[in-house]
MARRO-398080 format. One record per residue: x, y, z of N, C-alpha, C, O in turn; residue in three letters. Coordinates in steps of 0.02 Angstrom, whole numbers, plus 50000, padded with zeros to 5 digits. Layout:
N
XYZXYZXYZXYZALA
...
% end
This chain:
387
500434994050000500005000050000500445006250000500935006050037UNK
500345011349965500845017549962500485020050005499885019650017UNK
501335025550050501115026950110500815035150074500865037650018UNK
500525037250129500045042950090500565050350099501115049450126UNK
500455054650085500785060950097500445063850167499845064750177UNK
500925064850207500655068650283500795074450292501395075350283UNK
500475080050310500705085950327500435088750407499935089550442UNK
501055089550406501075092650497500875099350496501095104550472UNK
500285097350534499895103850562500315110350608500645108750657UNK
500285114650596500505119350625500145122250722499555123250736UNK
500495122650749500055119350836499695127350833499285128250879UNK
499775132450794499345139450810498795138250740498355142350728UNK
498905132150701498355134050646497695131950664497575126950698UNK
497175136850637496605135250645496125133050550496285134450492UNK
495585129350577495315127750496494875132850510494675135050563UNK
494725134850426494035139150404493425139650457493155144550482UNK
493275131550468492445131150491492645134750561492275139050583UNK
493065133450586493235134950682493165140950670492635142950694UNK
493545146250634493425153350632492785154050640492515156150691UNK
492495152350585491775153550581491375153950633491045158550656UNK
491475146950652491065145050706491365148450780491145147550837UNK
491835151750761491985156150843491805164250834491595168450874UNK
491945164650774491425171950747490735171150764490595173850818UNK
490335168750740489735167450753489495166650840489105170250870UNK
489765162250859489735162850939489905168450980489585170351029UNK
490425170850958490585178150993490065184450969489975188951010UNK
489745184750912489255190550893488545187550928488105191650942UNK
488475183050937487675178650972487865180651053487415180551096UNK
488545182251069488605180551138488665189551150488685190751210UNK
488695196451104488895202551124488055201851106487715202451158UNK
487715200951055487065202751054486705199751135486415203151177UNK
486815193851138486345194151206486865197951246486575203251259UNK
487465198151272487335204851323486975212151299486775215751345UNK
486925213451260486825220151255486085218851276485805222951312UNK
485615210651246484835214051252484715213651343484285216551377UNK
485385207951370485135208151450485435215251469485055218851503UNK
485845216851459486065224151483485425230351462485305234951501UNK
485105229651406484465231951429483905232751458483605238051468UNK
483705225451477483465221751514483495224251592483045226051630UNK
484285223451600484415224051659484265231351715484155232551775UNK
484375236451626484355242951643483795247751669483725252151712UNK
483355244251612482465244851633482405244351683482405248951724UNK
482305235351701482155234151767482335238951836481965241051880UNK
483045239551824483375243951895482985251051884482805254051934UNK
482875253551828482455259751829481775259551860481495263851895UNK
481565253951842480905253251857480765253251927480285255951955UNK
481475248351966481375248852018481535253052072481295253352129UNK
481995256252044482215261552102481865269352104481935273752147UNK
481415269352033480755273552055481065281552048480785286352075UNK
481785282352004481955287952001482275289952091481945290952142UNK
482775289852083483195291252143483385296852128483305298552070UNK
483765302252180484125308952188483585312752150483825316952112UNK
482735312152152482355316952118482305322252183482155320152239UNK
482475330052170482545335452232481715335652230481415332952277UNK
481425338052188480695340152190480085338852177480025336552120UNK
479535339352209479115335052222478625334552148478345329352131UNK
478605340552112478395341952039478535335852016478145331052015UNK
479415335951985479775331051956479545325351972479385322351921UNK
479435321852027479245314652052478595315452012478545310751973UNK
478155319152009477315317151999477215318051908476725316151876UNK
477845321351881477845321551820478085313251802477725309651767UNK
478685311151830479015303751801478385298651840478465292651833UNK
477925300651870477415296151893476715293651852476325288951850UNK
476875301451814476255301151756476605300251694476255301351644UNK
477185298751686477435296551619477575289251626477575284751584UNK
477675289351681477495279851685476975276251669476915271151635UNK
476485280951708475845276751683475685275951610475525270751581UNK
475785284551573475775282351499476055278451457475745275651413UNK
476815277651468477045271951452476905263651465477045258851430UNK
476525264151542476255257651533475555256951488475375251451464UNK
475265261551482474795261651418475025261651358474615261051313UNK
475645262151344475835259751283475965265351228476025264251168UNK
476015274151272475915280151241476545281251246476715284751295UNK
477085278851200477535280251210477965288651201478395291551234UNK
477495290951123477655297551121477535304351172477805309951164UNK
477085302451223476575306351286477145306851345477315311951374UNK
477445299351356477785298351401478405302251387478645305251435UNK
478655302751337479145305351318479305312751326479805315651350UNK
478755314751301478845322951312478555323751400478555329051430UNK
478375318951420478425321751499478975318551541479035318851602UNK
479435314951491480205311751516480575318951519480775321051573UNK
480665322551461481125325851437480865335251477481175340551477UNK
480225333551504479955340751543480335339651599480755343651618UNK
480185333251633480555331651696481615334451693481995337751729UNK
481645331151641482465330951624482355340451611482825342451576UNK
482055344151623482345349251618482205354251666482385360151661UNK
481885351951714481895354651781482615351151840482925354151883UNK
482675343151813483255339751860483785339051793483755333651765UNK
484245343751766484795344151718485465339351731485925338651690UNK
485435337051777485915333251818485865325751839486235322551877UNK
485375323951807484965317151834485265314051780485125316051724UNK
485745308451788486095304051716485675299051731485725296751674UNK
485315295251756484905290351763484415293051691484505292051631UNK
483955296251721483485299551691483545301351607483085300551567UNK
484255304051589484515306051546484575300151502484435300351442UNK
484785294551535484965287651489484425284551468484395281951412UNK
483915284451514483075281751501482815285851428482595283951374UNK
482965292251459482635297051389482975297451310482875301351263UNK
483425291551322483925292151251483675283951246483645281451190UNK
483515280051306483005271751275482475271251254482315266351221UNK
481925278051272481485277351256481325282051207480745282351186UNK
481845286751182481875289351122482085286651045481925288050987UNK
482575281551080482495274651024482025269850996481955267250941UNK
481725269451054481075265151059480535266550992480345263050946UNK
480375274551016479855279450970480105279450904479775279950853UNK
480655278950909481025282650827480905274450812480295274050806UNK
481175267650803480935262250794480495260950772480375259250714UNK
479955261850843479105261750809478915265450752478645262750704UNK
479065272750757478845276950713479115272150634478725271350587UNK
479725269850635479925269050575479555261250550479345259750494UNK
479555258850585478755250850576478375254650558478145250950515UNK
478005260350551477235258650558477345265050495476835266050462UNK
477855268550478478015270050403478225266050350478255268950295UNK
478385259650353478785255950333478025253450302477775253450246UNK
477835251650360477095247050344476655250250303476545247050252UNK
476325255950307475965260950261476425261050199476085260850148UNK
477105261350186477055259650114477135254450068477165254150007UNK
477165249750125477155243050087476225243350068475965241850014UNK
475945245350120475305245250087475145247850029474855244449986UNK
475365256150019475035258349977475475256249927475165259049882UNK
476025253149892476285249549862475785245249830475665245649770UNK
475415240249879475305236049859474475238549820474215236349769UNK
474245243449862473645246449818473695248449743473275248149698UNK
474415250749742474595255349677474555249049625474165249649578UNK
474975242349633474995237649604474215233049576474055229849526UNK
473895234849643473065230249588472765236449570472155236749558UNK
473225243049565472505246549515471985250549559471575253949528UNK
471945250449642471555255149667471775263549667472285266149644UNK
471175266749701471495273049691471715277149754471245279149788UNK
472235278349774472645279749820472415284449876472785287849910UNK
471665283949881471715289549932471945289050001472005294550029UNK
472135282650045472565282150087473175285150109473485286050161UNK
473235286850025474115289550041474215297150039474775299150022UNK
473655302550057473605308750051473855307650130474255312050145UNK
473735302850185473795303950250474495299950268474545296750321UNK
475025300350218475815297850217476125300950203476155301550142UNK
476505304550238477115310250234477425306450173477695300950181UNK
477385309250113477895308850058477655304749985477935304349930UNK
476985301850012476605297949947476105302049910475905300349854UNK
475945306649936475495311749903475605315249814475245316949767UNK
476535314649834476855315749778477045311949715477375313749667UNK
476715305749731476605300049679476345296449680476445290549692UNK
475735300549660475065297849641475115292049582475475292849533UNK
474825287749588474485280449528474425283149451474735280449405UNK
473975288849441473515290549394473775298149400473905301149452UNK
473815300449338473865307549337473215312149370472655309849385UNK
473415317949377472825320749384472195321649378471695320849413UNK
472355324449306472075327549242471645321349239471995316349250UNK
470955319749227470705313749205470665306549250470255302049242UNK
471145306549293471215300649322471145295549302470805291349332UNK
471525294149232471445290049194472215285349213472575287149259UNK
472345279849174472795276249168473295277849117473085277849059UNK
473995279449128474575282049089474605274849024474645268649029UNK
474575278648980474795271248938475325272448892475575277648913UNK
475605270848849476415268148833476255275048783475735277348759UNK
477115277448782477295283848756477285283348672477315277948643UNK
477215290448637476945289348553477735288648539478195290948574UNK
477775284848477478515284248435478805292448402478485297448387UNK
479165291648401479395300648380479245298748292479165292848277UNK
479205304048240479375302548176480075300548160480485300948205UNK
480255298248097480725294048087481315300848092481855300248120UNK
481035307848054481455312448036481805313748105482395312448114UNK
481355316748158481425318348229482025313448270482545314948300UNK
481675306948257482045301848291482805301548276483185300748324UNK
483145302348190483785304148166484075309148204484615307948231UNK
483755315348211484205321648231484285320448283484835321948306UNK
483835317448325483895317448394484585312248410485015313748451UNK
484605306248373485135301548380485615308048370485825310648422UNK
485825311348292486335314248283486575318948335487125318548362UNK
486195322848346486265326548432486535325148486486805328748528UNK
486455319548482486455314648567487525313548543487965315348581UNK
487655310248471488205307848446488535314548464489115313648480UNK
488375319848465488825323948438488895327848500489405331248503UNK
488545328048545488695329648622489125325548643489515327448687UNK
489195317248613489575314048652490235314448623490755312548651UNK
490215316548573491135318448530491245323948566491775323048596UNK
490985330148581491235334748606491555331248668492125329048674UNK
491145331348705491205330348767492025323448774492355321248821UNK
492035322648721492535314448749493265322348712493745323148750UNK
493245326248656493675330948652493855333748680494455335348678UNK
493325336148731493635340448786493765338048828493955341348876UNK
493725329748833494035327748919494595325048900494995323248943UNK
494755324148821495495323748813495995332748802496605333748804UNK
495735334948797496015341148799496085343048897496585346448910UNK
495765341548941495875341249000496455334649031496815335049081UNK
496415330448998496935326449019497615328348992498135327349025UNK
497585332048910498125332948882498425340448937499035340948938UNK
498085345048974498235349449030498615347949090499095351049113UNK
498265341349116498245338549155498995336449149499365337149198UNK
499205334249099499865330349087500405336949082500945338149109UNK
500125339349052500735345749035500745348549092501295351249094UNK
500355350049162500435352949202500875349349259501215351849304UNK
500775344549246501305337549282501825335449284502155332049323UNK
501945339349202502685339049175503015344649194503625345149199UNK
502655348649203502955355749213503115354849294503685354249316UNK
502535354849333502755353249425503255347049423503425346249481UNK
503575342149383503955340649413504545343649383505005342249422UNK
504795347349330505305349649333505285355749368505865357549378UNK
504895359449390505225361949440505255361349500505395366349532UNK
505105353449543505335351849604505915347249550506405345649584UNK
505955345749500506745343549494507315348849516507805347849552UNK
507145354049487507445361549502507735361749562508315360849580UNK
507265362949588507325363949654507665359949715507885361849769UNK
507605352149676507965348549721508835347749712509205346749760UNK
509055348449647509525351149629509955357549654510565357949662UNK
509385363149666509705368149709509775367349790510125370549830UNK
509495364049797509425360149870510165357349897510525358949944UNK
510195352249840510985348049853511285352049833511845351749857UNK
511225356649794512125359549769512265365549810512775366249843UNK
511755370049807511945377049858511835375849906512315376449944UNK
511115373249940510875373150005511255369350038511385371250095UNK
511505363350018511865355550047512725360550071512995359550126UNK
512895363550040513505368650039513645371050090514115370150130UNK
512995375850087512915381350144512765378550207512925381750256UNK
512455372550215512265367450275513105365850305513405368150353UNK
513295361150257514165360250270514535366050305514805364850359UNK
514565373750274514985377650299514865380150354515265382150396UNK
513985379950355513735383050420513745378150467513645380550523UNK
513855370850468514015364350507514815367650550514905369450608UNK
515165367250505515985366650503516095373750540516605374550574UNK
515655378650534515805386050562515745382350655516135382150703UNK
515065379850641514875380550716515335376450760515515378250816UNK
515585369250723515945364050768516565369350778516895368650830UNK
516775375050728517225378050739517295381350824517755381350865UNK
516705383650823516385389250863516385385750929516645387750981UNK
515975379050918516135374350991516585373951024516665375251083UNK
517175370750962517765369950998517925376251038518095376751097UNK
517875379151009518415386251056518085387451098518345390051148UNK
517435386151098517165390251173517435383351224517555383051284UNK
517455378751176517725373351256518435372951271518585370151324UNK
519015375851224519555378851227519395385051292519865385851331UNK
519095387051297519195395251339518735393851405518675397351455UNK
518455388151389518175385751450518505381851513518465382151575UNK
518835378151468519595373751510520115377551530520385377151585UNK
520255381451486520645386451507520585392551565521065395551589UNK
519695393951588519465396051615519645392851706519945395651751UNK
519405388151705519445382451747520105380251777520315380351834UNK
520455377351701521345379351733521715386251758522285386251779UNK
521355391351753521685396651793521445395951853521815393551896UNK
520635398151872520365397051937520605392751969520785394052026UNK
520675386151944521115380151988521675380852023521835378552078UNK
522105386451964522655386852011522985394552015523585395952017UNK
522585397852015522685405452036522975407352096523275412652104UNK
522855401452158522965402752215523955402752230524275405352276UNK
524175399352177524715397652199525315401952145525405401352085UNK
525665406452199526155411452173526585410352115526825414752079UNK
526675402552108526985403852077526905397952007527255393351987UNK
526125401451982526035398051935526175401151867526215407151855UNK
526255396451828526185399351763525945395251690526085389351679UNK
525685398451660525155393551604525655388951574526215391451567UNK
525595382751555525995375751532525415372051523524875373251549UNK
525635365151467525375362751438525095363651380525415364751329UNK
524285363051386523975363051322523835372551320523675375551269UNK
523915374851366523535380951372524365384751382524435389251422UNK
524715383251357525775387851328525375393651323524775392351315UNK
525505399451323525625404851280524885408951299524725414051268UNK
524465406251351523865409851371523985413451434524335410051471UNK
523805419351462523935423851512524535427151523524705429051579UNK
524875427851472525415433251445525475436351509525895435351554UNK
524705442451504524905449551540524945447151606525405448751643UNK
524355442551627524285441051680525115439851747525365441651800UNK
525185434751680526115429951708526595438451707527055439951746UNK
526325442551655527175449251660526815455551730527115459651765UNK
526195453851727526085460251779526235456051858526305459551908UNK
526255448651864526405446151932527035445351933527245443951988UNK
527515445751881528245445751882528715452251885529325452951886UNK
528195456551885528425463351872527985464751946528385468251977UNK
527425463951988527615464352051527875461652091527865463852149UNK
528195455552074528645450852100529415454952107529765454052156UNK
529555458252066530285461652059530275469252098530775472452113UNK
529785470752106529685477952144529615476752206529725481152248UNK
529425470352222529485467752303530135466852340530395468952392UNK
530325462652284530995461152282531395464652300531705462852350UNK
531575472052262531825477252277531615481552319532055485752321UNK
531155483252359530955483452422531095481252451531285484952496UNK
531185473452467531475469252509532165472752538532365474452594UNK
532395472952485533425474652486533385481252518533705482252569UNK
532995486052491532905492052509532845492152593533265495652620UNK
532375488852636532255488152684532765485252732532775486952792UNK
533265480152699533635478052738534155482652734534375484352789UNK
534475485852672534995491152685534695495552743535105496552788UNK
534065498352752534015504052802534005500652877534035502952933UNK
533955494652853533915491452937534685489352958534855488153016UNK
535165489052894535975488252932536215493952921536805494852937UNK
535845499552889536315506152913535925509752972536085515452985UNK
535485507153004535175511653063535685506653132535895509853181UNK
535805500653128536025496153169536815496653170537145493453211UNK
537055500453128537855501353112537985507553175538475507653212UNK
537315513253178537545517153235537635515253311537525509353319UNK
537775517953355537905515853423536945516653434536525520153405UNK
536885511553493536065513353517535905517553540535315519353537UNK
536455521453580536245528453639536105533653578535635537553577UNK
536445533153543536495538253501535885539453456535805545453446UNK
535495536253431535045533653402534455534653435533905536353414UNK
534705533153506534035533953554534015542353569533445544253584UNK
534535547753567534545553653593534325558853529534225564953527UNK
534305554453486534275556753427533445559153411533145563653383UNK
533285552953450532405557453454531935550153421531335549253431UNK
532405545653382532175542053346531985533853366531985528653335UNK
531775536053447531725528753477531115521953441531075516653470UNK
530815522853396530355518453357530635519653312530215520153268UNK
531205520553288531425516553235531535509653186532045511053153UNK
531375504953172531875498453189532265495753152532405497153094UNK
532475490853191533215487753201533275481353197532795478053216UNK
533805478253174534035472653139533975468153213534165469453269UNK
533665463153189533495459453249534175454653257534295452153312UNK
534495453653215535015449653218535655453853256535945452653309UNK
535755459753204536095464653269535925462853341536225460153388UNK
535425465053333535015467253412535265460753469535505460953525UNK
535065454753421535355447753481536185448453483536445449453537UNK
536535448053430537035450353427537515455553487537955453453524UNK
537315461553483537355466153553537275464353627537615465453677UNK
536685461053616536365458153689536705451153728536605449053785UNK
537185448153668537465441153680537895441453735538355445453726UNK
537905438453788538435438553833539025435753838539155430653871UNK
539515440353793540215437853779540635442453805540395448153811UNK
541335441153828541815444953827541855451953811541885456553851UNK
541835452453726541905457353687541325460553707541505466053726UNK
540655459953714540205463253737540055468353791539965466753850UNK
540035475153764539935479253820539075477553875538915477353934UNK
538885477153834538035476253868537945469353900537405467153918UNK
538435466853904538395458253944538375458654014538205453954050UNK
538625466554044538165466254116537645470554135537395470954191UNK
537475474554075536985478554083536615477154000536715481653959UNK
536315472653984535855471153927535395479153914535195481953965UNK
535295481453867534975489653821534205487953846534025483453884UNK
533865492053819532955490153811532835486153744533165486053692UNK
532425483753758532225478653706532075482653628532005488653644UNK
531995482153553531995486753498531485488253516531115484753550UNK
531345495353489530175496153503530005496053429530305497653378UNK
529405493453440528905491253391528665495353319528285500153326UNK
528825493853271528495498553211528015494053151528335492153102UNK
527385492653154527095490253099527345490553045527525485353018UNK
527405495453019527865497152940528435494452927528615494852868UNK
528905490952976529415486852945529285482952926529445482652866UNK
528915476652954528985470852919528085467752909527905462352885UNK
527775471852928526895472252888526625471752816526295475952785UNK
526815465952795526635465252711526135467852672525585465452687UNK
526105472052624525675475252582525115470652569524535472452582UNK
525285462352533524815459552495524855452452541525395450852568UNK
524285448652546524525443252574524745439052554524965434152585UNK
524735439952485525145434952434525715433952429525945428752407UNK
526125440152453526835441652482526845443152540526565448452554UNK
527145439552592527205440652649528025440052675528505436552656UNK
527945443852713528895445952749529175440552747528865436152776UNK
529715438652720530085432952774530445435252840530545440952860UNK
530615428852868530815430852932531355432152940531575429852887UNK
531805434452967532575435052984532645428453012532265426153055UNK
533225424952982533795419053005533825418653075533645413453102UNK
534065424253116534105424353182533305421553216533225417253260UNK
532875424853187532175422553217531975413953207531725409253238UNK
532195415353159532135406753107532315400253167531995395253181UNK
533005403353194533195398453226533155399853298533545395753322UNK
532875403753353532795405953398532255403853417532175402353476UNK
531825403253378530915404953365530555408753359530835413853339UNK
529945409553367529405413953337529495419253350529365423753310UNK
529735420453409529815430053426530585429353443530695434153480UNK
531005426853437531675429753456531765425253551531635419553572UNK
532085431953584532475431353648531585436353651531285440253614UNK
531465431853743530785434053774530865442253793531365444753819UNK
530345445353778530275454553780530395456953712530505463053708UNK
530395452953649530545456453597529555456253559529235451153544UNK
529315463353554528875463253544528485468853542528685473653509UNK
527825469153578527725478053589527895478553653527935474353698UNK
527955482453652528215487253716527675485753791527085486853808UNK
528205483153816527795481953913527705475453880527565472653933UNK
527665470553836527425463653830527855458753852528405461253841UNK
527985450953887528525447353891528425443153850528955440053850UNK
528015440453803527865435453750528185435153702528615439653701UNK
528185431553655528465432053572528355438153539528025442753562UNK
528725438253466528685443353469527995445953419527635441053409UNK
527805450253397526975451953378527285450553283527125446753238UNK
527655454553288527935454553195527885449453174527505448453127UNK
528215445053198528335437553175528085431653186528275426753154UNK
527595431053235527225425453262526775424453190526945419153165UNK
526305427653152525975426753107526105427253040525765430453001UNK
526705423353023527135424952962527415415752951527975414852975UNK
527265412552936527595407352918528415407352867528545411352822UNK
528835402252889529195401052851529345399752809529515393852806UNK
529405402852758529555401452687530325402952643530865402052670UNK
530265405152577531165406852543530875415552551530335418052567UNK
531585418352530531465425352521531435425852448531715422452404UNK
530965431652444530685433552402531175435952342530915438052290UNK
531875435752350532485437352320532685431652265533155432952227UNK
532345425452259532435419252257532095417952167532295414452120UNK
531535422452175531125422652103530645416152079530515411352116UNK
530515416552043529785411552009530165407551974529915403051941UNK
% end
């Protein structure tokens, strides 16, 4: 026996009839909900008798449109549905009833038009005479029988043979025009088609060649434009970063940026400098004189080389003041009080290695502590030393 040809079903395929038959079941199964969901809707209307009605009018109006409706007056009930609905504007119960039972009417109404002309249809057909249909919105206007006579229409006269020709030729010759001029509209039609597309050919041409151009340069301007602002932005950032520290200066990617900046801090870097020197010459030619002398001189706040000063006071041999030690130097802000805090004094060597104020009493005047100049000055190079 030859074996037969088998084909494997696919596990999501379905056959023809199953569709069918699940179409069909699903439209049988939305129609009955919808007629019990009407069903359902009635009923709860019916029974809850109009709820949230404020006024006592309203209740006795939906009381007497009930009854008409249970008499079967559906158009009566209606217009005393829709009196009610406009004293309570807010009632959606009410509102939904008056859109079911406005369906209802329009329904009926359309049966019982439907039916009147199947009737008078059927009158027109055996030959009676229509007076039924004077009382049917819209049959009045086609009457059975003409007016005139109320006779029976009977079959139309033949034209003469002459009449009947021209009239053919007439009819031919409207229809040549007419097929001329709808080729003369297509022949428009075409030429106007030909024409709109060469000039969106045009146009697309100027598109890519100038516009596509000007897109590019105005592209290439802006990435231009980016970059640099993020050039001057980093560069922004790398100064602030390190502004704080004296002795910076632009390197790296950012060589050759803050020129003035780097010559106006190197150029007050060198005027300090020379101040510096300046200050110490007047402090070893004021310390070169004898102290009495200096002191009679009028010029006792002067000051004086602190290194001298320990120097003098040291108790050696050679030292006159080793059994009678001088007064301690007196105090002057302006020697060693730094203009900027960015530059600040260095200390004298002698202090450096003594400590913060020297030998105890060097300071302001009547104090025994360190000394005031130098306690708030950290150690650093002298400023003689450069960037």
């Amino acid at each position: 026996m030859p074996r037969q040809h088998q084909t494997v079903k696919h596990p999501f395929a379905e056959d023809v009839f199953a569709q069918d038959e699940r179409r069909a079941w699903l439209k049988a199964w939305e129609t009955k909900r919808v007629e019990r969901n009407a069903v359902l809707m009635e009923r709860n209307m019916s029974e809850a008798r109009w709820p949230r009605v404020t006024r006592p009018e309203v209740g006795d109006l939906l009381d007497k449109a009930g009854d008409l409706e249970d008499a079967g007056k559906l158009p009566e009930a209606l217009r005393l549905y829709q009196k009610a609905l406009c004293q309570e504007p807010e009632h959606l119960e009410l509102r939904q009833y008056i859109d079911l039972l406005n369906r209802r009417v329009n329904a009926e109404a359309a049966v019982h038009k439907y039916a009147a002309r199947q009737e008078e249809l059927a009158r027109q057909l055996a030959g009676e005479a229509p007076a039924a249909s004077l009382q049917v919105a819209g049959l009045a206007r086609d009457p059975a029988y003409p007016v005139r006579g109320r006779q029976k229409m009977g079959a139309a006269a033949s034209p003469p043979p002459k009449l009947y020709a021209e009239e053919l030729r007439r009819q031919v010759a409207e229809q040549a025009a007419a097929r001329e001029a709808a080729k003369a509209r297509e022949a428009e039609l075409e030429r106007k088609e030909v024409m709109y597309g060469q000039v969106l050919h045009a146009a697309d041409r100027y598109r890519r060649q100038v516009g596509g151009g000007n897109d590019k340069l105005a592209m290439q301007r802006d990435m231009q434009e980016r970059m640099e602002e993020v050039k001057r932005e980093r560069m922004r950032k790398w100064e602030l970063e390190n502004a704080h520290d004296p002795l910076h200066v632009p390197q790296g990617p950012l060589l050759g940026m803050g020129e003035i900046d780097a010559k106006r801090a190197a150029a007050d870097l060198r005027h300090r400098n020379a101040e510096w020197h300046r200050q110490q010459a007047r402090i070893a030619a004021a310390a070169a004189r004898p102290w009495d002398d200096v002191s009679q001189a009028g010029a006792s706040y002067m000051p004086q080389d602190a290194a001298s000063h320990m120097r003098a006071n040291t108790p050696t041999a050679r030292s006159p003041q080793a059994r009678a030690p001088s007064q301690p130097p007196p105090y002057s802000p302006a020697a060693y009080q730094p203009a900027d805090p960015f530059y600040s004094q260095p200390m004298p060597a002698a202090y450096r290695s003594s400590g913060a104020g020297g030998q105890p009493g060097y300071g302001r005047p009547g104090s025994a502590g360190p000394g005031y100049p130098y306690q708030q000055y950290s150690i650093q190079a002298s400023p003689s030393q450069g960037v």
